[in-house]
C-alpha angles and dihedrals in degrees: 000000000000120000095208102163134044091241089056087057096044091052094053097039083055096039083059086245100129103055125270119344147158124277099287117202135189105191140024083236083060094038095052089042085064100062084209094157098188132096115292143182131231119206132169121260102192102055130050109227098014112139133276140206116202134177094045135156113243087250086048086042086058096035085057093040080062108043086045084058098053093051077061098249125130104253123216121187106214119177112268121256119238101242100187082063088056118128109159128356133173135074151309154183156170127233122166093002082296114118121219121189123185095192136174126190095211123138090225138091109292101264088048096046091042092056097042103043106016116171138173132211130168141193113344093359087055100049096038081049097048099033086057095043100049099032133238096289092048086045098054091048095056104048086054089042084058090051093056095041106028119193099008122124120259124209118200147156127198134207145198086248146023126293140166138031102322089034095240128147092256135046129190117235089182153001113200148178092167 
């Protein structure tokens, strides 16, 4: 299977199909449903490299859905990371059976993290890096992921405890061939 729009990915990171992740949702009406009452981020799901707000109140979360609908993007709430737990975050991916990982340690959302601490690792340095940073379940998770999805880009975060859905020390933000 190719994941080849943003969409696509959103459907299947809400639908629980890439591995553990944070509470995904599509609409205010969802999100308000919910009664989650924590910080969130709102990102766009219709356009790869649009901008993000994260950390944000659940007001705050309503105030930039709607600010994201008026730029004309299709707006998704997710639940917010908790930035302070993070151990490794970037991305990663296998082509020809070789991994490649383009990590950052920062305790800040991932474009910050990534241009302020940007690092490279391949083949064995990379998966002895990214399997003790995510854990043996994560881990688990993202070698039959790739399986699933070769040679499409991951991005991850890890933390020093468990997060997400599944409560595991990694969660998966995308899954991409776009």
């Amino acid at each position: 299977m190719i994941i080849s729009s943003k969409p696509q990915m959103y459907r299947l990171l809400r639908e629980g199909k890439l591995g553990n992740s944070f509470r995904v949702w599509r609409s205010t009406e969802d999100f308000e449903k919910s009664g989650f009452r924590g910080l969130t981020g709102v990102r766009c799901s219709d356009a790869p490299g649009a901008p993000y707000w994260h950390h944000l109140t659940p007001h705050q979360t309503l105030h930039a859905v709607s600010l994201f609908e008026e730029a004309g993007y299709t707006p998704v709430i997710y639940e917010a990371s908790p930035d302070r737990h993070i151990v490794m975050q970037g991305e990663f991916m296998w082509l020809n059976g070789f991994l490649y990982l383009r990590y950052s340690r920062a305790k800040t959302h991932m474009r910050a993290a990534l241009a302020i601490d940007n690092n490279y690792a391949e083949g064995r340095r990379a998966e002895v890096l990214l399997r003790r940073s995510v854990g043996q379940k994560a881990w688990a998770d993202f070698v039959w992921l790739s399986m699933i999805y070769p040679e499409h880009a991951f991005e991850f975060t890890a933390y020093d405890c468990p997060v997400g859905r599944e409560q595991k020390l990694a969660v998966c933000w995308e899954v991409r061939a776009y």
